[in-house]
C-alpha positions, 0 to 999 in steps of 0.5 A: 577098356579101350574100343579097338575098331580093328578087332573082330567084332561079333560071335564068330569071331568069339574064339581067340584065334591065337589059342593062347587064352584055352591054353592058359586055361588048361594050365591053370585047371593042371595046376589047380588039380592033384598035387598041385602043391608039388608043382608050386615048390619048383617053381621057387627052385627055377626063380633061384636059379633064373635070378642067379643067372640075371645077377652072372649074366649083368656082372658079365655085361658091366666087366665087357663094357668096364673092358670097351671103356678102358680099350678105347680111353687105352 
């Protein structure tokens, strides 16, 4: 890993001042606790979803520029 001179060097500054390292923590010890193999199901639900919506959302972005290009070659 690269040395960063701007960051806080020492054991005061031990703590992420972000906080997003203890919150990441957190969520893996929820995950990891009872009934964890029901929260891994919806996550599948939700990435079908997501993708479906990736798919619209580029049809959609290639029919408005496919709509710009014959505007302005019209």
């Amino acid at each position: 890993m690269a040395h960063n001179p701007h960051a806080p060097q020492g054991p005061e500054h031990s703590q992420d001042p972000a906080g997003s390292t203890q919150m990441f923590r957190a969520f893996v010890e929820e995950e990891g606790g009872a009934g964890g193999a029901q929260r891994r199901s919806a996550p599948q639900a939700a990435s079908s979803g997501s993708r479906t919506g990736v798919v619209l959302s580029v049809v959609a972005g290639v029919v408005v520029v496919a709509a710009a290009i014959w505007l302005a070659l019209a």
